[in-house]
C-alpha positions as MATLAB code, in Angstrom:
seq = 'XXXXXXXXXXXXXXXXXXXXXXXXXXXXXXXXXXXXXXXXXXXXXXXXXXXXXXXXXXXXXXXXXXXXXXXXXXXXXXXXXXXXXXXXXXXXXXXXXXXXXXXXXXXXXXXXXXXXXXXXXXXXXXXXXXXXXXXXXXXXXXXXXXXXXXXXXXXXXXXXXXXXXXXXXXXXXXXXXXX';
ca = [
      98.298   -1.511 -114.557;
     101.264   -2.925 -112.927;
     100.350   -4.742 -109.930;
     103.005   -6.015 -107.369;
     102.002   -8.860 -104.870;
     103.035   -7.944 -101.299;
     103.246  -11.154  -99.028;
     100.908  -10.443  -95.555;
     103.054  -12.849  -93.695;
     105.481  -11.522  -90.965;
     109.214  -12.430  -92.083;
     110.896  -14.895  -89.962;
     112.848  -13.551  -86.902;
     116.001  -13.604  -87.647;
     119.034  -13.960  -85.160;
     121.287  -11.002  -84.223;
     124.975  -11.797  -85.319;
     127.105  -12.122  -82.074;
     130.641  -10.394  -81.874;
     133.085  -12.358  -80.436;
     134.721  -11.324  -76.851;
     137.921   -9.708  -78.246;
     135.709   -7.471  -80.680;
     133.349   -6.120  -77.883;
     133.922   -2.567  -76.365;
     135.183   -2.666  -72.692;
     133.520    0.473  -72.277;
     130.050   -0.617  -72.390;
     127.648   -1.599  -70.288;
     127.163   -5.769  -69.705;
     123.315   -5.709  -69.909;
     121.883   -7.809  -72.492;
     120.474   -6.328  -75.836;
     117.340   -7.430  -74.750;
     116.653   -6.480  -70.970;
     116.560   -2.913  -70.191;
     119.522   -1.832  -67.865;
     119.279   -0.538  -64.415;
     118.999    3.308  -65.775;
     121.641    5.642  -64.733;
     122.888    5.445  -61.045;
     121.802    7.799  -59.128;
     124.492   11.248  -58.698;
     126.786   11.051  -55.936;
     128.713   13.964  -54.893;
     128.816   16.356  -51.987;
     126.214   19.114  -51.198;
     126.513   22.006  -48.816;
     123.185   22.260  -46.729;
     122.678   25.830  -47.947;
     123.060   24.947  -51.649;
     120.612   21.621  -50.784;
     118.035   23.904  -49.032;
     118.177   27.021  -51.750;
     116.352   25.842  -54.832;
     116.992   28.099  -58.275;
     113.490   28.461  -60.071;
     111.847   30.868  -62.522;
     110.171   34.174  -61.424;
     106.148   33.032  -61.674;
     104.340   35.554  -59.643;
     102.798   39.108  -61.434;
     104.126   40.346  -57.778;
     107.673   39.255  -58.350;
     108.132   40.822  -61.711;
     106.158   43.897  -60.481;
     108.513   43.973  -57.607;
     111.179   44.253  -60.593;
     110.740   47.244  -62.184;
     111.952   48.997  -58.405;
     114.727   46.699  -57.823;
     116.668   46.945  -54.433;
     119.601   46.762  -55.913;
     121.752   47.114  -59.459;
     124.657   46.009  -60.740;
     126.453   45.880  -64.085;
     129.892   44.349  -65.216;
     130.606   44.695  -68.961;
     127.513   43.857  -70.906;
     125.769   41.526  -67.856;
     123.732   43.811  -65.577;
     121.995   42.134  -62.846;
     118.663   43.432  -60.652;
     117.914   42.129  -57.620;
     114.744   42.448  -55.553;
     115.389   41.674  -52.063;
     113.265   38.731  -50.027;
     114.587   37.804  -46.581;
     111.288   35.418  -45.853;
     112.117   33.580  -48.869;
     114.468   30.276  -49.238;
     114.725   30.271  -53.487;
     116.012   32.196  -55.631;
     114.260   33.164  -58.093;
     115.488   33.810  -61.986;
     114.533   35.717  -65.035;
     116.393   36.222  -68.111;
     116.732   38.915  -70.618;
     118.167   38.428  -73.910;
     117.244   40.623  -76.631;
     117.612   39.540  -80.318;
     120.265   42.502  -80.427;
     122.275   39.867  -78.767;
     121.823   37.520  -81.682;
     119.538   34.857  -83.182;
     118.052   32.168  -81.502;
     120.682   30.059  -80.890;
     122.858   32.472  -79.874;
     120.504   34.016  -77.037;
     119.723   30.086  -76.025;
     123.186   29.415  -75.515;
     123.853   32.622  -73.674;
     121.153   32.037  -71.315;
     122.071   27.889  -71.142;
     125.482   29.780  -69.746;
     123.950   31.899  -67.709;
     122.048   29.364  -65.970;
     125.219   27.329  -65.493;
     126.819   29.825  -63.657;
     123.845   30.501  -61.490;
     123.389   27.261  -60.387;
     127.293   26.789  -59.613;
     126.852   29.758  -57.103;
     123.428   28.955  -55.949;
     124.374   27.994  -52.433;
     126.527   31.603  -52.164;
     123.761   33.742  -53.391;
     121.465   35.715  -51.131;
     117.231   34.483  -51.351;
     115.167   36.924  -53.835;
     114.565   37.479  -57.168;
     117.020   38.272  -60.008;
     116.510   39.755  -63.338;
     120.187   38.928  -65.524;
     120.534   40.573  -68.560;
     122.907   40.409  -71.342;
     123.718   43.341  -74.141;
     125.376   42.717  -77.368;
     128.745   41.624  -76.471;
     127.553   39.518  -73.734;
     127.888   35.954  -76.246;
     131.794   37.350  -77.514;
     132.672   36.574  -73.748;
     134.339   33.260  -73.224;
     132.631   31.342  -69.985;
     135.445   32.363  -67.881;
     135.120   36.138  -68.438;
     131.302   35.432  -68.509;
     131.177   34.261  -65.151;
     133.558   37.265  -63.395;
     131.163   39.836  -65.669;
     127.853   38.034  -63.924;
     130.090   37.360  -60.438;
     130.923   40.954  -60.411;
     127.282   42.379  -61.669;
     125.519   40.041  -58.946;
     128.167   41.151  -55.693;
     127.408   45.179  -56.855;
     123.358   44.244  -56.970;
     123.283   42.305  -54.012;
     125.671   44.733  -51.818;
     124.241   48.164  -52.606;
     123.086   50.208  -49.771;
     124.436   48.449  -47.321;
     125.916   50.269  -44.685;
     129.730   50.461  -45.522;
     129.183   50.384  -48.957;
     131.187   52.920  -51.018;
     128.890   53.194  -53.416;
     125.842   54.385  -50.930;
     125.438   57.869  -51.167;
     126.083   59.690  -47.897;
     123.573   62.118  -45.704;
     124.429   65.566  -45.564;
     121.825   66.729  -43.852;
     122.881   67.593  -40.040;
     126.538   67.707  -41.198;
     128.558   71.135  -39.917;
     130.029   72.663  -43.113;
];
């Protein structure tokens, strides 16, 4: 048999090889290799309080996806339709997402909803509370984002604006009208 001897003792540290200061990336963080850094600072930008109060979550509840299938409103745009169940008392919104694999595979659905969810949370703070059910047919992942976004803009504005009063598209009473 051939037999190799292994050594059991730990090779010596060695010493990393230093760059000098011209060859060392301005770009970079100055923390030493061997202390962690600080972590990433901490986001700075400006927040409405509407957008800061309104959180964007999944729909959870049996009673929220129940309260789906009668939707107060509809709208479509293209291939994004949107339902929306109405919930004054509320102050979330809550999302689900529908992509079938007629849409594509895997990673084409992902993306499509990673897009989708992009473009929710950018109008978060505009959006009226309740829940919303966004779904996407076949030709929804040929859209660029820009034309995604007007399709969804456009889908959500018709869901969240039907039968209100002064709303073409609520059918008017005829009863008591003179003919």
């Amino acid at each position: 048999m051939d037999e190799t001897y292994l050594s059991t003792q730990r090779a010596q540290a060695r010493q990393d090889a230093r760059l000098s200061q011209a060859d060392v990336d301005e770009g970079r963080t100055s923390c030493d290799q061997g202390t962690p850094c600080e972590g990433t600072p901490a986001p700075v930008g400006v927040t409405d309080e509407r957008s800061a109060r309104v959180g964007v979550g999944p729909i959870r509840s049996r009673q929220t996806f129940a309260a789906m299938r009668r939707p107060t409103g509809r709208g479509r745009s293209g291939p994004i339709s949107v339902s929306y169940v109405e919930h004054p008392d509320w102050d979330r919104i809550e999302v689900a997402y529908a992509v079938n694999r007629k849409v594509g595979g895997a990673v084409v659905r992902n993306l499509l909803r990673r897009r989708m969810r992009a473009i929710l949370a950018e109008r978060a703070g505009e959006l009226e509370a309740g829940a919303y059910l966004l779904r996407s047919g076949p030709e929804g992942p040929s859209l660029d984002f820009h034309e995604l976004k007007v399709a969804m803009s456009q889908a959500i504005e018709k869901a969240t604006t039907r039968g209100r009063p002064g709303d073409p598209s609520t059918p008017r009473s005829t009863t008591g009208a003179p003919r």
